[in-house]
C-alpha positions in Angstrom: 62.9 134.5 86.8 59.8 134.7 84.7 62.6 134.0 81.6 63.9 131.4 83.4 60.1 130.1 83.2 59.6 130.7 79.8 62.8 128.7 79.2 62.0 125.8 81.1 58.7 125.4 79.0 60.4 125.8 75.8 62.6 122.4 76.7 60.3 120.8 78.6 56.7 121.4 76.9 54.4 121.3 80.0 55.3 121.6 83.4 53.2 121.5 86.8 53.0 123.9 89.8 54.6 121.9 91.7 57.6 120.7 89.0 57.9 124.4 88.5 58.6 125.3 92.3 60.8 122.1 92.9 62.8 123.4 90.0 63.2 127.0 91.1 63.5 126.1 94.8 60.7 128.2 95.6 57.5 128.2 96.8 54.2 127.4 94.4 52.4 130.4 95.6 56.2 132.5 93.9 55.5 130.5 91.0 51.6 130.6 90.6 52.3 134.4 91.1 54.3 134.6 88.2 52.7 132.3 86.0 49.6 134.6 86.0 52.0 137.5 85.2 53.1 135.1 81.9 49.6 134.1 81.4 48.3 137.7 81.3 50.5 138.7 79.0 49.4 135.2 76.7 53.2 133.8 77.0 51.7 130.2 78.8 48.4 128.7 78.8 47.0 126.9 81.7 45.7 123.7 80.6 43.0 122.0 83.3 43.7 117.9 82.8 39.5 117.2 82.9 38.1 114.2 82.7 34.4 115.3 82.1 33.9 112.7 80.0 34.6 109.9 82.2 31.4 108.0 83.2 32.7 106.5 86.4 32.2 109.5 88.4 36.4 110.0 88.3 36.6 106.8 90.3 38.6 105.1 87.8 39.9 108.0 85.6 43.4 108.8 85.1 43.4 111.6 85.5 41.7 112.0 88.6 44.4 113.2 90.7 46.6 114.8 88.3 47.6 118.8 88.5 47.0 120.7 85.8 49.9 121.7 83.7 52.2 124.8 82.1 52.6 125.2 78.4 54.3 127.6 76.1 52.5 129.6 74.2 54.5 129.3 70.7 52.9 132.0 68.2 55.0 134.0 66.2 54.1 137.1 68.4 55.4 135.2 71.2 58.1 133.6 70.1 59.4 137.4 68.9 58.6 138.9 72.0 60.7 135.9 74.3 63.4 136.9 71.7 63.3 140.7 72.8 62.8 140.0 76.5 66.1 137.5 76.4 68.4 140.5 74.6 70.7 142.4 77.0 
């Protein structure tokens, strides 16, 4: 599953905890569990949707309630190493 992950970020750029478990059909604590496992070993990044500079005290941000979101991890060392992992 963890390259079923990887592929699903490639297509879809960013992805949250949730989308990711709705996906898969499996639980977010599966997911979260397996996205540190891809995260440890630098294939996604984590990105935290902050809105530390908003002055309203996130009354009126945007991004107040939004989850923060999967991305790929597209170096060249990556990139080779997804290649590997996806070869019989």
């Amino acid at each position: 599953m963890l390259r079923d992950i990887l592929a699903l970020l490639k297509e879809r750029k960013s992805q949250s905890l949730t989308e990711l478990a709705l996906h898969f059909r499996v639980s977010e604590s599966t997911i979260e569990a397996m996205l540190n496992i891809l995260q440890q070993k630098n294939r996604v990044s984590k990105i935290e949707l902050d809105c530390g500079s908003c002055r309203n005290a996130c009354s009126a941000c945007a991004f107040k309630n939004q989850p923060a979101v999967y991305t790929l991890n597209e170096s060249k060392t990556n990139k080779s190493n997804i290649e590997k992992e996806e070869k019989p």
